[in-house]
SEFI-441970 format. One record per residue (C-alpha): x, y, z. Coordinates in steps of 0.1 Angstrom, whole numbers, plus 5000, padded with zeros to 4 digits. Each point is the difference from the previous one (the first is absolute). Example, Ala and Ser with C-alpha at 12.3 -4.5 7.8 and 13.67 -1.06 7.14 Angstrom:
<recs>
@xx:5123&yy:4955&zz:5078
@xx:5014&yy:5034&zz:4993
</recs>
This chain:
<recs>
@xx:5124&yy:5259&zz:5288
@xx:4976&yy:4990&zz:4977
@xx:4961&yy:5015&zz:4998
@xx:4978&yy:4972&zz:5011
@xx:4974&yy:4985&zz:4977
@xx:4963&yy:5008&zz:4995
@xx:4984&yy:4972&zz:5026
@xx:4978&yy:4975&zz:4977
@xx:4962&yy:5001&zz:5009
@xx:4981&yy:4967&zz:5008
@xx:4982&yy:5004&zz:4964
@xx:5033&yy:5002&zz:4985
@xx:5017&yy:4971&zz:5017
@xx:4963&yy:4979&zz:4987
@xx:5002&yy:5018&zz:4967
@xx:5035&yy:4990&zz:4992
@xx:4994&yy:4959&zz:5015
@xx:4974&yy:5000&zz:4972
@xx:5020&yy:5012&zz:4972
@xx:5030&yy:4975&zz:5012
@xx:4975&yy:4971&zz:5001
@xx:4992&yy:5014&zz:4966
@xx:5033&yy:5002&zz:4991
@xx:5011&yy:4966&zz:5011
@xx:4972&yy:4982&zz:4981
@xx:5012&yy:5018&zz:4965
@xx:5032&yy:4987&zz:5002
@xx:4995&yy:4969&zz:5020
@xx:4986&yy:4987&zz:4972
@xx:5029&yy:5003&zz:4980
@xx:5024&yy:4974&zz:5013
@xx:4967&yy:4982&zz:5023
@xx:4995&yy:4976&zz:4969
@xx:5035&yy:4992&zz:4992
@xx:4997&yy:4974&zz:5021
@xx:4965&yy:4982&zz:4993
@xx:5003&yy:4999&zz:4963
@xx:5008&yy:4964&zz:4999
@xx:4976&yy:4991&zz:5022
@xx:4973&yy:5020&zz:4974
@xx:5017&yy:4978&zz:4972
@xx:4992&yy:4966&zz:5017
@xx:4966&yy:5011&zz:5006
@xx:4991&yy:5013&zz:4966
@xx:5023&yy:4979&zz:4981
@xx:5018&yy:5028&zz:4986
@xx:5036&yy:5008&zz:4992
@xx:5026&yy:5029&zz:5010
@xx:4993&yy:5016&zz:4966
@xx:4962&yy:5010&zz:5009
@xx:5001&yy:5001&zz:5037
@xx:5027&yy:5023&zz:4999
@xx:4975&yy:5028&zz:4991
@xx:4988&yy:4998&zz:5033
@xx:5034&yy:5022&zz:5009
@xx:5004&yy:5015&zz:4964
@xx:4963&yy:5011&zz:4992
@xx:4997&yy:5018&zz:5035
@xx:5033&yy:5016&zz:4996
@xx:4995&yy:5011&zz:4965
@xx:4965&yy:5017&zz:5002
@xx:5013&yy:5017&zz:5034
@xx:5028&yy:5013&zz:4978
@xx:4984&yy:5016&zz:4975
@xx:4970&yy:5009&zz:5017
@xx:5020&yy:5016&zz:5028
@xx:5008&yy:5034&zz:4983
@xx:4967&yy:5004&zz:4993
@xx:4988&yy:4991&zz:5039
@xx:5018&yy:5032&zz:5008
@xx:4986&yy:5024&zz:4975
@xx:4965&yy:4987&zz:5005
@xx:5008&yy:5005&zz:5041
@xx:5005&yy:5035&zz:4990
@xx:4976&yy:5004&zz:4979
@xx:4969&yy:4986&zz:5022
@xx:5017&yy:4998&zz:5034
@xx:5021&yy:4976&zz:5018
@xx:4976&yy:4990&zz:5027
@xx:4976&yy:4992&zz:4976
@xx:5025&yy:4981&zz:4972
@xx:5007&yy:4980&zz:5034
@xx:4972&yy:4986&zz:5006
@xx:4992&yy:4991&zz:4964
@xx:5032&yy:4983&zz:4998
@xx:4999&yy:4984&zz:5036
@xx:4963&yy:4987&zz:4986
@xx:5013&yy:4985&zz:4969
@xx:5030&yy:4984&zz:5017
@xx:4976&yy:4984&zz:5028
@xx:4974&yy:4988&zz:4975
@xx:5022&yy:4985&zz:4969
@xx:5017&yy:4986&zz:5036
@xx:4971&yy:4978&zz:5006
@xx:4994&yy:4992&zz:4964
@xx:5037&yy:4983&zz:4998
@xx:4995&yy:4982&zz:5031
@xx:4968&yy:4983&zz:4987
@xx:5014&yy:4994&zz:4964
@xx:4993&yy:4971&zz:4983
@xx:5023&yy:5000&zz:4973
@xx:5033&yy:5015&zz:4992
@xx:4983&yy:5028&zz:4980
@xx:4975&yy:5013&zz:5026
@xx:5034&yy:4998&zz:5021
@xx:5023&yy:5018&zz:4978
@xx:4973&yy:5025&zz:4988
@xx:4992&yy:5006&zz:5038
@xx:5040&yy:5010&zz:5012
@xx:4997&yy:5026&zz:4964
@xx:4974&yy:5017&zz:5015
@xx:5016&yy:4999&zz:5033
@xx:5027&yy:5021&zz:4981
@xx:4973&yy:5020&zz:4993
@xx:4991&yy:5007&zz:5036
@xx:5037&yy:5003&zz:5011
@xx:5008&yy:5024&zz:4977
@xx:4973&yy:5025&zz:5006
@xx:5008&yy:4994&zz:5041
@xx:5035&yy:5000&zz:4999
@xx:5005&yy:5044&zz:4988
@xx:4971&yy:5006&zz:5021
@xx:5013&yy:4986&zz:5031
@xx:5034&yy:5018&zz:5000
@xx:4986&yy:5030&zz:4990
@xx:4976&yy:4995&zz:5034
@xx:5031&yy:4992&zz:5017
@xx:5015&yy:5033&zz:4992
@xx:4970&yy:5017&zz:5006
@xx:4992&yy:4982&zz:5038
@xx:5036&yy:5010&zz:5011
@xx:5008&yy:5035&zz:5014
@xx:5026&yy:5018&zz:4979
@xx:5028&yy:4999&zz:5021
@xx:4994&yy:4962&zz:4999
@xx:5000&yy:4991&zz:4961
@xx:5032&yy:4982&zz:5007
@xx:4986&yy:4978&zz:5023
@xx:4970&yy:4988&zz:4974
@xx:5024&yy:4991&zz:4972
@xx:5020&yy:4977&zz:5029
@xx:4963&yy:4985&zz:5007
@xx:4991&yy:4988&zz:4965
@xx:5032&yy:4983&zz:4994
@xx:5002&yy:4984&zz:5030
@xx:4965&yy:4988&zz:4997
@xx:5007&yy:4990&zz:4963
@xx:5030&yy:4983&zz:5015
@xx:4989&yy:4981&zz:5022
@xx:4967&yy:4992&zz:4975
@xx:5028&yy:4993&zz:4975
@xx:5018&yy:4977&zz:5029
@xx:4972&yy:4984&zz:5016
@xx:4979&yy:4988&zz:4962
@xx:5016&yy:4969&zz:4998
@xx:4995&yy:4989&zz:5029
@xx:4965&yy:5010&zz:5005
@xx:4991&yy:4987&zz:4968
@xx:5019&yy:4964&zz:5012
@xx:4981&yy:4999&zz:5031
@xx:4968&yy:4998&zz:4981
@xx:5007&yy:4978&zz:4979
@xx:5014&yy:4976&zz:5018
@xx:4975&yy:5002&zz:5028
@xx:4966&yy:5009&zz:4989
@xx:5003&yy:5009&zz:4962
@xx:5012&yy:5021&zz:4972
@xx:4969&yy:5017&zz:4998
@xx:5000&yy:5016&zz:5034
@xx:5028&yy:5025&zz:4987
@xx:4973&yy:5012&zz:4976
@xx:4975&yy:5001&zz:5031
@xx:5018&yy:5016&zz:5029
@xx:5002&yy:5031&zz:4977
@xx:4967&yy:5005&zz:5006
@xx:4997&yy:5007&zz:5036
@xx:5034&yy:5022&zz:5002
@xx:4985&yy:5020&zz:4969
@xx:4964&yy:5005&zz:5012
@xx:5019&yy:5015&zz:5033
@xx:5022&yy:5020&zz:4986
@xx:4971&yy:5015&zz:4980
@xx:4977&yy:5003&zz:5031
@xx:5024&yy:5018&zz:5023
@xx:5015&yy:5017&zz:4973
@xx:4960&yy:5014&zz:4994
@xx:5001&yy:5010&zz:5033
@xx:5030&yy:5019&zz:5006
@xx:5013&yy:5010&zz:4972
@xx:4991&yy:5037&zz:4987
@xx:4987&yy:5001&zz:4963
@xx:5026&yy:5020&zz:4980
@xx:4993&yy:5030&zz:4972
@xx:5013&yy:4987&zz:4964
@xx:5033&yy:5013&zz:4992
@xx:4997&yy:5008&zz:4962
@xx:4967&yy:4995&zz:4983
@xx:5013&yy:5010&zz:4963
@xx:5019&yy:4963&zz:4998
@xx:4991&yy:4977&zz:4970
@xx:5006&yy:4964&zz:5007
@xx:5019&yy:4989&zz:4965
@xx:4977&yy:4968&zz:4996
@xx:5014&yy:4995&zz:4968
@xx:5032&yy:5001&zz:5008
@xx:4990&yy:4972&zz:5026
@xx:4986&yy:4983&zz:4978
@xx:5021&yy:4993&zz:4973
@xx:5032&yy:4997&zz:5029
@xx:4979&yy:4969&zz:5012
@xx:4990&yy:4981&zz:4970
@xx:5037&yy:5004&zz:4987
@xx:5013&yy:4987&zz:5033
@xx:4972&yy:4974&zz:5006
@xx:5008&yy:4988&zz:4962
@xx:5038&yy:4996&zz:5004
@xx:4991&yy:4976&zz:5034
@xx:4974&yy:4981&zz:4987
@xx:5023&yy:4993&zz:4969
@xx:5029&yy:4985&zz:5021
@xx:4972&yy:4981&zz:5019
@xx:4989&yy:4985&zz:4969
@xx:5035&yy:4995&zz:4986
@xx:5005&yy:4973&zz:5023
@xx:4970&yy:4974&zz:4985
@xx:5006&yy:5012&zz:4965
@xx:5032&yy:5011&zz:4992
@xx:5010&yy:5035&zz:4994
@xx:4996&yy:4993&zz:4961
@xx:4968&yy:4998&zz:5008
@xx:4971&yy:5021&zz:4979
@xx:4984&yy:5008&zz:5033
@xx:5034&yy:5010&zz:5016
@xx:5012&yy:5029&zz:4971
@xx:4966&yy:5010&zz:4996
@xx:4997&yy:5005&zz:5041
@xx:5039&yy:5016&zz:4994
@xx:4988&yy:5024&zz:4971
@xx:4969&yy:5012&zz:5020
@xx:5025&yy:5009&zz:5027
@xx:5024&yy:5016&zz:4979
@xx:4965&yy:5017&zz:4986
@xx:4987&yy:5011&zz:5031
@xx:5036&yy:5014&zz:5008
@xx:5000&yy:5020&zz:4970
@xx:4966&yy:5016&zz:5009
@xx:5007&yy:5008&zz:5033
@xx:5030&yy:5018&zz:4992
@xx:4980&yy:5017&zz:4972
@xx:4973&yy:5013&zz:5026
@xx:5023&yy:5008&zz:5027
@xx:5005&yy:5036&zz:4988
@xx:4972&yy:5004&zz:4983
@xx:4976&yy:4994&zz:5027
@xx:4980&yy:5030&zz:5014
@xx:5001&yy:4981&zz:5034
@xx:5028&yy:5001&zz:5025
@xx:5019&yy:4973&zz:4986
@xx:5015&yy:4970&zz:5016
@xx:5036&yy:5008&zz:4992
@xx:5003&yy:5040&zz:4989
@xx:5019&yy:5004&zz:4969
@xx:5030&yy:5021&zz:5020
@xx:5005&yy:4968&zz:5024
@xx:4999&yy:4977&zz:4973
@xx:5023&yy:5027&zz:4984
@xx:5027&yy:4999&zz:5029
@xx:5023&yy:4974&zz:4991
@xx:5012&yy:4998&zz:5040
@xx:4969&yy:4990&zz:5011
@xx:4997&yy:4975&zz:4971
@xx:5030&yy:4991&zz:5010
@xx:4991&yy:4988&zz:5035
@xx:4964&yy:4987&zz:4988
@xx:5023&yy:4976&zz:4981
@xx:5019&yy:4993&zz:5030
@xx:4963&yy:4990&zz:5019
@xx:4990&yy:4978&zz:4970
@xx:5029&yy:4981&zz:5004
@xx:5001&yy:4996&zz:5036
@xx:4966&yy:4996&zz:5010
@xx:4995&yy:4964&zz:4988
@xx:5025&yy:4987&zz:5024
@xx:4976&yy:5007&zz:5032
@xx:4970&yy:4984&zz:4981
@xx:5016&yy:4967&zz:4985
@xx:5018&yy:4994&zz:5034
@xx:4967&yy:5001&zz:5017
@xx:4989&yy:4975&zz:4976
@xx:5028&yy:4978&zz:4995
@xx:5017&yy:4993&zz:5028
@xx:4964&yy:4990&zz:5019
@xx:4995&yy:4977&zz:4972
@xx:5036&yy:4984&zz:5000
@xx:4997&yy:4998&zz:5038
@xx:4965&yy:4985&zz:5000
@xx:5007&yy:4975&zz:4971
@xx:5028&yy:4993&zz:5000
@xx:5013&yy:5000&zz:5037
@xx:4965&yy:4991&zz:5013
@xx:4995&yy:5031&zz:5022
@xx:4968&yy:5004&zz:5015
@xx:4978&yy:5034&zz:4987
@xx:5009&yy:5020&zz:5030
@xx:5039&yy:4985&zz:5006
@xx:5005&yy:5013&zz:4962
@xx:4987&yy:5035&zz:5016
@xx:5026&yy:4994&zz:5030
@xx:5023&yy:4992&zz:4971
@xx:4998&yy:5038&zz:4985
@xx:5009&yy:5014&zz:5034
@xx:5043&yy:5007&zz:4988
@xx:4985&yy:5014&zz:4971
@xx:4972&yy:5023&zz:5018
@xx:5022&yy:5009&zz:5028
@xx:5031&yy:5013&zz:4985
@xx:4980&yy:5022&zz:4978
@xx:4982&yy:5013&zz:5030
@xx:5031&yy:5005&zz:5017
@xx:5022&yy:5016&zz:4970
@xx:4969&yy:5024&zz:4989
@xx:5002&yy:5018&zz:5036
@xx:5034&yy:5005&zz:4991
@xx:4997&yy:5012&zz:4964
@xx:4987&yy:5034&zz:5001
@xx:5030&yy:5009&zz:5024
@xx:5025&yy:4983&zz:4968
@xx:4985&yy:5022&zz:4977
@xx:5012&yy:5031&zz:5019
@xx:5034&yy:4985&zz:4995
@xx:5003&yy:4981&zz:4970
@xx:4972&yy:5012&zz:4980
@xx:4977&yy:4985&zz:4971
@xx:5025&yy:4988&zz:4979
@xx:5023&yy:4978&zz:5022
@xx:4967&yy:4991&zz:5023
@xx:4983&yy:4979&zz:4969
@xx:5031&yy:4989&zz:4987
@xx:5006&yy:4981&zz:5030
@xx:4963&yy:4991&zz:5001
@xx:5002&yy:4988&zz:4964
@xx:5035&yy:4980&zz:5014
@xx:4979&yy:4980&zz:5026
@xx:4970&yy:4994&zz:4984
@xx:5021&yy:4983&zz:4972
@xx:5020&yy:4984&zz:5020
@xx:4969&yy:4986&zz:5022
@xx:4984&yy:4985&zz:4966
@xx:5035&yy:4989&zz:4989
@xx:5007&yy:4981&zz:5034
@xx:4962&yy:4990&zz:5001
@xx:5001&yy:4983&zz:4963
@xx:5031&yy:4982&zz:5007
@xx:4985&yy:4985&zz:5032
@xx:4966&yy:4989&zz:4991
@xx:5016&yy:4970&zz:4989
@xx:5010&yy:4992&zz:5038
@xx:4978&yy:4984&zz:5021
@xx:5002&yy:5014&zz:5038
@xx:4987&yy:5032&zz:5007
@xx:5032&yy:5014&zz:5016
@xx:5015&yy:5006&zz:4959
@xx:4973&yy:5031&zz:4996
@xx:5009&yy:5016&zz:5026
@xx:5030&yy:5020&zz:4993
@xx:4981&yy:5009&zz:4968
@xx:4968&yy:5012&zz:5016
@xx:5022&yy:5024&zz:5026
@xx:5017&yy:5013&zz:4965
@xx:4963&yy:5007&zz:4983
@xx:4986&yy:5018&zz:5032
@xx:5029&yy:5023&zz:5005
@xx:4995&yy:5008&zz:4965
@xx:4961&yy:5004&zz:5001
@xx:5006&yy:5023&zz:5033
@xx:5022&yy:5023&zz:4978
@xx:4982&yy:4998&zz:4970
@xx:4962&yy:5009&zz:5009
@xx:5008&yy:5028&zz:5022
@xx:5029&yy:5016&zz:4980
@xx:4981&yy:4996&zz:4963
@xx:4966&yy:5025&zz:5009
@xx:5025&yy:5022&zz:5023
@xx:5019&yy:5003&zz:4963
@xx:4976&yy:5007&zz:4979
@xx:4984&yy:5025&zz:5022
@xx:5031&yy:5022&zz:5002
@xx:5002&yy:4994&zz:4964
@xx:4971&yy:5016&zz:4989
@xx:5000&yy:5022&zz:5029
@xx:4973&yy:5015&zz:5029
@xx:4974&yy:5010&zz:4979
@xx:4996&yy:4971&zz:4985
@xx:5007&yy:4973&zz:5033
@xx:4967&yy:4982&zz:4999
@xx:4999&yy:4997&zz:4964
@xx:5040&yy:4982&zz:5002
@xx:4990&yy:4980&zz:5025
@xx:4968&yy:4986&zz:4988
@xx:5013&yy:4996&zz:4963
@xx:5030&yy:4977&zz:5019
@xx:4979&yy:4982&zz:5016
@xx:4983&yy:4994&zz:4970
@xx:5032&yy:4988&zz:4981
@xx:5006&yy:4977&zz:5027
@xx:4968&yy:4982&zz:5000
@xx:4999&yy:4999&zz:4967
@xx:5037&yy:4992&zz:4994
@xx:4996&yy:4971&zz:5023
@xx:4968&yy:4986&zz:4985
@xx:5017&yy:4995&zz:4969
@xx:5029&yy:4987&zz:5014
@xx:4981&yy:4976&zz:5020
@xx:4979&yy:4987&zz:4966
@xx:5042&yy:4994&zz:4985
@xx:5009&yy:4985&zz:5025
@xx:4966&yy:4976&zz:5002
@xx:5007&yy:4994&zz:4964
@xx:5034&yy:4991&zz:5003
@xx:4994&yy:4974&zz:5032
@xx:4963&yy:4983&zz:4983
@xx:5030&yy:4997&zz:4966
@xx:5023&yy:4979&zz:5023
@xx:5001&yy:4965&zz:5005
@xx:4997&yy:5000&zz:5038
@xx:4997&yy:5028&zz:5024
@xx:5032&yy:5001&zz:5015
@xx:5016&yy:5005&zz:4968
@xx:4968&yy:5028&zz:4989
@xx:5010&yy:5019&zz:5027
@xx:5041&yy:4991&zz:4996
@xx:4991&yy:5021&zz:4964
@xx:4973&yy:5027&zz:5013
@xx:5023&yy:5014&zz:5028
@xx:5033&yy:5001&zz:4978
@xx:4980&yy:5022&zz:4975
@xx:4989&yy:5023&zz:5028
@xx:5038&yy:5003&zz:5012
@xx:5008&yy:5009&zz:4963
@xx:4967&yy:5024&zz:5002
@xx:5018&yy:5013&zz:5034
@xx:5034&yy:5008&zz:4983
@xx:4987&yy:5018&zz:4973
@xx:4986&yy:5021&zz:5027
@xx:5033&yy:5004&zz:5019
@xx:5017&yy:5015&zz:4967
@xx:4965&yy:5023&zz:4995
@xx:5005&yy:5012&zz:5034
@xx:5040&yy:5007&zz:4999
@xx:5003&yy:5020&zz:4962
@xx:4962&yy:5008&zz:4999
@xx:4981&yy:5011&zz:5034
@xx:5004&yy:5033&zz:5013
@xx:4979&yy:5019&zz:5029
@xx:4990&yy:5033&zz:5003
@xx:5020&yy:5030&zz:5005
@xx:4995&yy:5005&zz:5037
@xx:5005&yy:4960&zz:5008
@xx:5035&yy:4978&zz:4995
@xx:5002&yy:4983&zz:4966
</recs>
């Protein structure tokens, strides 16, 4: 029979609702917007190729900032790094919601990122911490079913606003659900010791990481008004490239802990499924985008019936993830994101054919293929690269994938932008974006057949 668990305290049952609201807010506000974006282009007379920084610039400061989030947790403490981060979050919060212009707007959701990142490490490490040993199991189930349902429930938040009292009020309601996590989390949760105070944040190495990336974006934005000829365009390419160059120059030669150690970068099987992440990851972002948009323009559905409209995607990868970590124990790495490479290339290729139907009833069989494949991507990709690179360094696996796929689908998303603002109509922009990601997706699958291995003590 087995031993029965260490009873939770009242504290730790408050403790753990703060860090969930916490949690939920964070990644809430990654698929809450995907919805009101056209709404924000009516009302500032913008089009997709600068609103869609509202999903790309949160997303690709959280990315790059979030390896750092966790060393500076470690460094100072992750009680502390949370309610920095839960400050910034709440305050650049109200600052979006009362922006006048696209660029208070857009700067606003970067410095959300901001916020986000330096909560999210801080949060599950409180998690960890809050739960009783013999329960650890039971706080990673938490967090993904709270980033689940955040995941799940976004669009549909974020269309109840805006179709009923405004875009602006998914900035707002932030606020209040931040403030209280922060105040009960002040009173109940313990102040912790830092782990490691001999950790050097590699600024540097952030840095020159952002500016490449931030470079290579704004460069496809442009592209679009100017042609990729352009002056402005190859010098904005060049700086990239530049940028590139440097970073990989200061990597190892940095005296601070850097970004990506030169033995991981070294290890060609976790290159091999950071390549595998980069290619994946845009499908989750440009379907959030895309198929709103189609549905909204094109089939008139309201703001929140376009959320409704995400639900075959959000529930078969809710359903398929619970499933996943049992297929692993079977199958293994190798066959798991083959077959999630399979369906999320076959849910863009169905999807691009089909965008040129008009009834609602056409995506559907494409939108169950794309969240089967999210729910075995995401949860079978950090479980990889963890066993990859093995115990000692889990956290660092795990935070460097999550990196890749932020920043991985932030690019992806600025292609894909590109390639729909290029196209005569939308229909056939997104006919041409979501045939490229199924070609993105099978290069994956062949990665993840010949290329991906796990570690020793997992299935391959």
């Amino acid at each position: 029979m087995a031993a029965a668990k260490t009873p939770l305290t009242r504290s730790q049952i408050i403790g753990l609702v703060a860090l969930s609201l916490a949690l939920f807010l964070v990644a809430n506000d990654f698929t809450a917007f995907s919805v009101a974006i056209p709404a924000m282009e009516k009302h500032f007379h913008a089009d997709i190729s600068t609103l869609q920084w509202v999903i790309n610039g949160y997303a690709l400061v959280f990315g790059i900032v979030i390896v750092t989030g966790g060393r500076l947790a470690d460094m100072f403490g992750r009680r502390r790094l949370f309610f920095i981060g839960t400050a910034i979050f709440a305050g650049f919060s109200v600052v979006g919601g009362l922006a006048v212009n696209e660029w208070m707007l857009l700067g606003s959701r970067a410095l959300m990122g901001v916020g986000g990142a330096l909560m999210w490490p801080a949060v599950l490490g409180m998690t960890y911490q809050i739960m009783p040993e013999d329960r650890a199991g039971q706080a990673g189930g938490l967090i993904m079913t709270v980033c689940g349902f955040a995941n799940a429930i976004g669009p549909l938040l974020g269309g109840f606003f805006t179709d009923f009292v405004s875009w602006r009020w998914i900035f707002f309601i932030n606020f209040p659900i931040a403030l209280t996590a922060m105040l009960v989390g002040w009173k109940v949760i313990e102040a912790d010791k830092p782990d490691n105070n001999n950790e050097k944040v590699d600024y540097w190495g952030m840095l020159t990481l952002s500016i490449c990336l931030l470079a290579l974006m704004l460069s496809l934005d442009f592209a679009i008004d100017v042609g990729f000829f352009s002056p402005l365009v190859i010098g904005l390419i060049s700086a990239s490239l530049l940028f590139f160059v440097i970073f990989a120059w200061v990597e190892p030669h940095t005296r601070a802990d850097p970004l990506i150690p030169s033995d991981v970068a070294a290890n060609w099987r976790f290159f091999a499924v950071g390549l595998v992440t980069l290619l994946l990851s845009v499908t989750f972002v440009s379907m959030l985008l895309y198929i709103p948009q189609f549905l909204i323009r094109i089939l008139d559905f309201s703001a929140v019936w376009s959320g409704v409209g995400l639900l075959p995607v959000m529930v078969t990868f809710a359903l398929v993830s619970y499933i996943a970590g049992r297929l692993y124990e079977v199958l293994g790495a190798r066959l798991i994101l083959a077959a999630a490479a399979f369906f999320l290339g076959l849910g863009m290729l169905l999807l691009s054919g089909l965008m040129l139907h008009e009834r609602y009833l056409h995506l559907v069989p494409g939108m169950l293929a794309l969240g089967a494949g999210l729910g075995l991507y995401f949860p079978t990709i950090t479980t990889t690269g963890v066993t990859v690179l093995g115990p000692a360094k889990a956290s660092l696996a795990a935070a460097l994938i999550y990196m890749f796929q932020i920043i991985g689908g932030a690019i992806g998303l600025a292609i894909n932008t590109t390639v729909v603002a290029m196209a005569p109509e939308l229909s056939a922009g997104i006919d041409r974006a979501f045939t490229l990601n199924a070609a993105l997706a099978a290069v994956a699958l062949l990665l993840s057949l010949f290329f991906v291995k796990a570690g020793a003590s997992q299935k391959s």
